[in-house]
C-alpha positions as CSV (number, residue, x, y, z in Angstrom):
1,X,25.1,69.9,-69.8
2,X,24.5,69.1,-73.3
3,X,20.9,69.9,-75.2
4,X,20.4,66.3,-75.4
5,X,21.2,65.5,-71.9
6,X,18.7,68.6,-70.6
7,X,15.7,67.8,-73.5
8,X,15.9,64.1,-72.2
9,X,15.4,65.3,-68.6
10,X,12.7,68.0,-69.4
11,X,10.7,65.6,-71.3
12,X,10.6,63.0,-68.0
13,X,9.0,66.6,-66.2
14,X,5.2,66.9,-65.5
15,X,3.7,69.5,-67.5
16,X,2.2,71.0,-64.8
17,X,5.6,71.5,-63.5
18,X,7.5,72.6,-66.6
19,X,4.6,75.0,-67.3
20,X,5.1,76.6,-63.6
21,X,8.6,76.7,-64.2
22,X,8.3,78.7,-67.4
23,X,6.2,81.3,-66.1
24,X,7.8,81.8,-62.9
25,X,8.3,85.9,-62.3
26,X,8.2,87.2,-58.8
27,X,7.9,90.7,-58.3
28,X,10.8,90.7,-56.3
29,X,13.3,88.8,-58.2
30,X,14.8,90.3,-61.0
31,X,14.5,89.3,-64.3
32,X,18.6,88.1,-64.7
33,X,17.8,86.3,-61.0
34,X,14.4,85.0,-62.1
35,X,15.7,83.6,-65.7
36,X,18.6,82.0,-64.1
37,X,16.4,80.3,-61.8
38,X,14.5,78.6,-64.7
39,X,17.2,77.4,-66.4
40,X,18.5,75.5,-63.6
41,X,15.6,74.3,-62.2
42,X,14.0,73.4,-65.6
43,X,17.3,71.4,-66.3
44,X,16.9,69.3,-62.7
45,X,13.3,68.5,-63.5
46,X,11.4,68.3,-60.2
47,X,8.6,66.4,-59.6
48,X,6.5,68.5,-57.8
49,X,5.1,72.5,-57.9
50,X,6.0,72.2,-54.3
51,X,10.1,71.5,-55.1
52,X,10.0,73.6,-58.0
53,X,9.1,76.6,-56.0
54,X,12.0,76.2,-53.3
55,X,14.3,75.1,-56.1
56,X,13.7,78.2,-58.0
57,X,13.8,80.6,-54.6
58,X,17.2,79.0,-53.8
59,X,18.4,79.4,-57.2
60,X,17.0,83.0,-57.5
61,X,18.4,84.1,-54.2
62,X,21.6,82.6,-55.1
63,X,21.7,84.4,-58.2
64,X,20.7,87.9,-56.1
65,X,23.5,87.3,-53.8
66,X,26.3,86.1,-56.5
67,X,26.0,88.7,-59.7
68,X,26.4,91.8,-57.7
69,X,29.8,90.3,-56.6
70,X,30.7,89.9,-60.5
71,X,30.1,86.3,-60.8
72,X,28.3,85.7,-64.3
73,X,24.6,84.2,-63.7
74,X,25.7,80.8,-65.6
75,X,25.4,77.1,-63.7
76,X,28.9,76.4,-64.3
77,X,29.9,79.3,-62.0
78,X,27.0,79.8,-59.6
79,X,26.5,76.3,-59.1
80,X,30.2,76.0,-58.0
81,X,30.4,74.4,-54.6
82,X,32.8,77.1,-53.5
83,X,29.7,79.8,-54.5
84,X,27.1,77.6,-53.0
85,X,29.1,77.6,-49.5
86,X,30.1,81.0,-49.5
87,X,26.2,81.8,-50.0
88,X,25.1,79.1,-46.9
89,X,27.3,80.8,-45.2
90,X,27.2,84.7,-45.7
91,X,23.9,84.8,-47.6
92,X,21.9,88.0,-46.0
93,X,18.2,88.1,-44.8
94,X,18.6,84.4,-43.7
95,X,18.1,82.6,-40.8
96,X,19.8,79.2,-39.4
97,X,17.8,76.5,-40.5
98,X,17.1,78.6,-43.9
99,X,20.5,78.3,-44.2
100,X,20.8,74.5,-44.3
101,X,17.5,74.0,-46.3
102,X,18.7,76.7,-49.3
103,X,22.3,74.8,-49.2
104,X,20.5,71.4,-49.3
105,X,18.5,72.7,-52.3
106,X,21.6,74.5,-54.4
107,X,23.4,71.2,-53.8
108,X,20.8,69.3,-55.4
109,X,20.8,71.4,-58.5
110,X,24.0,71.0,-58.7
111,X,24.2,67.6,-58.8
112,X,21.4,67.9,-61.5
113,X,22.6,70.2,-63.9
114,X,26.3,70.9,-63.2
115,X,26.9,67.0,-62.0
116,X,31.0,67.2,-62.8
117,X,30.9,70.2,-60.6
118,X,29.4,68.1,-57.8
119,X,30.1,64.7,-57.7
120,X,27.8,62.3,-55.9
121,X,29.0,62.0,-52.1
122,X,31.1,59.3,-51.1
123,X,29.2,56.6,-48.8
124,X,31.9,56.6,-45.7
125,X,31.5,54.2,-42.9
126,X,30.1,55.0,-39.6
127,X,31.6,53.6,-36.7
128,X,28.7,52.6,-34.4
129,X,28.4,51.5,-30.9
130,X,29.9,48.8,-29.5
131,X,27.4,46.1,-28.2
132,X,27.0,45.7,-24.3
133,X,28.2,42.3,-22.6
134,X,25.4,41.0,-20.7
135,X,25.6,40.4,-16.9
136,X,26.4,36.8,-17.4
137,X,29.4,37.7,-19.6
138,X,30.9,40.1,-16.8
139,X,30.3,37.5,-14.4
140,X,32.5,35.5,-16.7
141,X,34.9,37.9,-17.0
142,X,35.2,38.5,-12.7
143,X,35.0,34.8,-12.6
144,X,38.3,34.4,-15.2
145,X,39.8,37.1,-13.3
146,X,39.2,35.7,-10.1
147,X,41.2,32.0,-11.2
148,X,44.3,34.1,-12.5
149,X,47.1,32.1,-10.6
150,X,48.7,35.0,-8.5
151,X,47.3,37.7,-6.2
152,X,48.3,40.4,-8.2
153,X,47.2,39.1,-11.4
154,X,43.8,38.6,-9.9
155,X,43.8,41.9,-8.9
156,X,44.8,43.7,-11.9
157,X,42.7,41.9,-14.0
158,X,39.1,42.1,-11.9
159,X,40.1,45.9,-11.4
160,X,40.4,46.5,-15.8
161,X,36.8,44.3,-15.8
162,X,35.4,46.8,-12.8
163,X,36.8,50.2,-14.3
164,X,36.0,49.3,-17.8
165,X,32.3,47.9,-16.9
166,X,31.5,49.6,-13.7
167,X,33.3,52.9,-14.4
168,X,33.3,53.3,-18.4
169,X,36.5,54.0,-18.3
170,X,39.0,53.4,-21.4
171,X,42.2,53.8,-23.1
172,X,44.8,56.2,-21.1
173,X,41.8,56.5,-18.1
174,X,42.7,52.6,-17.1
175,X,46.5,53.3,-17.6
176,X,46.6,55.8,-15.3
177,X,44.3,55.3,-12.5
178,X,46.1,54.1,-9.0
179,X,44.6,52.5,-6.1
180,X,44.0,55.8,-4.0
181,X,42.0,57.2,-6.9
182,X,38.9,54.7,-5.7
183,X,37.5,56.0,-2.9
184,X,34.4,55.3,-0.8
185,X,31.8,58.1,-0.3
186,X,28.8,58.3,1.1
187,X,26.2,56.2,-1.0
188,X,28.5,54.4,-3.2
189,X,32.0,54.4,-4.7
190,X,33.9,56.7,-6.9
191,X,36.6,56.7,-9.6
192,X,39.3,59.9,-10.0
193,X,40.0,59.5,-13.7
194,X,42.3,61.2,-15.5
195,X,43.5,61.4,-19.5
196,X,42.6,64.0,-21.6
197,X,38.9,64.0,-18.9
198,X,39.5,64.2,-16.1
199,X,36.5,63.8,-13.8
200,X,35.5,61.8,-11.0
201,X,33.0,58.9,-12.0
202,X,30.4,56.8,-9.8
203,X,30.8,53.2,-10.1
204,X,27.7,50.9,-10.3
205,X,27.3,49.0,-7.2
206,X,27.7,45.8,-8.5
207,X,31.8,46.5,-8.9
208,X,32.2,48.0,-5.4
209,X,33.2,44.6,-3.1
210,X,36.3,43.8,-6.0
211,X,37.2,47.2,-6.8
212,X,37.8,48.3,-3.8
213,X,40.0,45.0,-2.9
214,X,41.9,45.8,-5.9
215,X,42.9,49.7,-4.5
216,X,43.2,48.3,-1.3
217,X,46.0,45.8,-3.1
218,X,47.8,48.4,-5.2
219,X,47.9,51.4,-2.7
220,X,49.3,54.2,-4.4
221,X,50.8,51.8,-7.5
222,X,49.0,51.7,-11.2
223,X,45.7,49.7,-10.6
224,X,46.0,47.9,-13.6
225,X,49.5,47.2,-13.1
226,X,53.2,48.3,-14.7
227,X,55.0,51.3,-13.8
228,X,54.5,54.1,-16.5
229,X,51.3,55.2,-17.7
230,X,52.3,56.2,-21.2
231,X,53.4,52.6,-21.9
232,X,50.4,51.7,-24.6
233,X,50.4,47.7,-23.6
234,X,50.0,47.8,-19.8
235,X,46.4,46.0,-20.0
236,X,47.6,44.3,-23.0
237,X,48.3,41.3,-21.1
238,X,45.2,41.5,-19.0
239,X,42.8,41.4,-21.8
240,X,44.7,38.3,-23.2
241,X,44.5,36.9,-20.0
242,X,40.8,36.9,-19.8
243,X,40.0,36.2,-23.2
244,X,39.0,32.6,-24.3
245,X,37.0,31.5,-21.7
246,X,34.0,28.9,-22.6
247,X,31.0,30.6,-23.9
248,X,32.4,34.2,-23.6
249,X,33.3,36.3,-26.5
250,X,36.5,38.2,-26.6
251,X,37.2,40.9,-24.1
252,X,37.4,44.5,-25.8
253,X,37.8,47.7,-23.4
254,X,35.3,49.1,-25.8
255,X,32.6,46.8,-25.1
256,X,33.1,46.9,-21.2
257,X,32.4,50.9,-21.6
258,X,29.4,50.6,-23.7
259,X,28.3,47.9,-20.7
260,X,28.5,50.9,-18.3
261,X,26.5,53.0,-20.9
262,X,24.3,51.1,-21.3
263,X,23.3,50.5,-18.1
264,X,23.6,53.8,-16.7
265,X,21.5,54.7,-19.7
266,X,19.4,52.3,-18.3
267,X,19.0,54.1,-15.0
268,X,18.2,57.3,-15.8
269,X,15.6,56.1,-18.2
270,X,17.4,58.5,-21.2
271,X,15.6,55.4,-23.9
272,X,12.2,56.5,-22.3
273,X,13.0,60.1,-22.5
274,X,14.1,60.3,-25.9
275,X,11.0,58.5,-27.5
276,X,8.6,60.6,-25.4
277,X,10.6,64.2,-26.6
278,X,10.7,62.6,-29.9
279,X,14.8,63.1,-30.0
280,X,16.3,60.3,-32.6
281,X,19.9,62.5,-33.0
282,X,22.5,63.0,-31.0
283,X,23.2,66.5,-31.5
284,X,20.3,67.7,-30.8
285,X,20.3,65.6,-27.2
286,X,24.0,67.6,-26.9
287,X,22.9,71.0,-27.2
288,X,19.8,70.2,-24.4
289,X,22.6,68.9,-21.9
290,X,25.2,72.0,-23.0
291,X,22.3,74.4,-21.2
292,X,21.5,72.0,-18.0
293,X,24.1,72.2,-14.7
294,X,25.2,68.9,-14.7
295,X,25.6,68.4,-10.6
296,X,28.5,67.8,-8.5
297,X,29.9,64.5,-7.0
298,X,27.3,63.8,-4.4
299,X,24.7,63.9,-7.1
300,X,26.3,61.7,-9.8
301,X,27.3,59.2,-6.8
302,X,23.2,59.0,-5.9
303,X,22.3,58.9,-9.5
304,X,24.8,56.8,-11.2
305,X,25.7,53.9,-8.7
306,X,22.7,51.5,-9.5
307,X,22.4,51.3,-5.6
308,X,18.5,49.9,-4.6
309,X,17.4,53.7,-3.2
């Protein structure tokens, strides 16, 4: 960074801060560690004593853990991202989330003082979650189905609307399931799934009187229909078949799962749960269920089926 670019920052600092900065000297940081620290973090300007202190600890311990591996103590090398990961990850004396918080911190000075080094992050799209049909769209959808003009297209097509709403099941799962893969058991009705998970899945009691007609039809043939599950368009035709009715919105396989996560959801009251642990992400929801035995059959059937208990 050029004198001009650095005296333009330093000038926006606080005084407070840039005085702090300046006299920062540890006993246990070294003076090479110490004065590399102020450079860097006198360069990114921080607004606070607070930052400027975890910014310069960052930067210090960086510097500890780089120079005695021969890197010279300058930003242009230490600020490297290649030197910043390499210290996240094999830094000594720290501990997980330390970890995360010192690499959040190095990043930021980089982006600061070294910003050709580390270019700003490129915003990526996140694909969200599809949006439920309501029970009057899948009422829709089981009505189209049930005005297809032959028995087995009536079939076919309520079983895809039942398996997709009432089983969340997608993709390869709905090519591949066969009519003596939905069974009754006591309490409800399951689905044997297959794909690349496979598992055997309660299906919400709403879906049980036309699924079960539908395995009843096809036996041991393809639910959905055809004759090889690797063929990609088997419920191509289905879909089409039961889009465009009046007032509904297209049908998407992805939707009709989210309707069965959602509603499941729903039962076990995960919204309710979430808000009173104070759990917003995912991963951390993930790691809880990674520790918990998550049942056998008979318990998923008496949870998951939405049957009145």
């Amino acid at each position: 960074m050029s004198p001009a670019v650095s005296s333009s920052i330093n000038y926006c600092m606080n005084s407070e801060v840039a005085d702090y900065i300046a006299r920062w000297q540890p006993v246990s940081v070294s003076g090479q560690e110490a004065g590399f620290a102020r450079q860097v973090v006198s360069t990114a300007a921080p607004a606070t004593r607070a930052r400027a202190n975890a910014l310069l600890w960052a930067a210090a311990r960086l510097a500890g853990f780089a120079v005695p591996l021969g890197l010279e103590a300058v930003p242009q090398v230490l600020l490297h991202p290649s030197v910043i990961e390499r210290f996240a990850a094999h830094g000594p004396g720290l501990s997980p989330a330390g970890r995360r918080t010192v690499r959040t911190n190095l990043r930021f000075l980089a982006r600061r003082v070294v910003p050709a080094l580390a270019p700003a992050d490129a915003p990526l799209p996140r694909q969200r979650a599809k949006a439920p049909y309501s029970p009057a769209q899948i009422d829709g959808f089981l009505a189209l189905a049930a005005a297809q003009p032959t028995t087995a297209r009536r079939m076919r097509a309520g079983a895809l609307v039942c398996l997709g709403a009432g089983a969340g099941l997608a993709g390869a799962e709905l090519r591949t399931v066969r009519g003596t893969d939905i069974a009754r058991r006591p309490g409800g009705v399951v689905a044997r799934a297959g794909g690349c998970r496979p598992r055997v899945v309660p299906v919400l009691a709403r879906y049980h009187t036309p699924l079960l007609a539908a395995a009843a039809f096809a036996g041991t043939a393809l639910i959905t229909g055809g004759t090889n599950p690797a063929r990609q368009n088997i419920t191509t035709g289905l879909i089409r078949s039961l889009s465009g009715g009046t007032g509904l919105p297209p049908l998407e396989v992805s939707r009709l799962r989210s309707t069965w996560l959602h509603e499941c959801a729903q039962l076990l009251g995960l919204a309710t749960f979430m808000h009173a642990a104070g759990i917003t992400c995912s991963q951390r929801l993930g790691d809880l269920i990674a520790a918990l035995d998550p049942g056998g059959e008979a318990e998923a059937v008496a949870l998951l089926t939405g049957s009145p208990r």
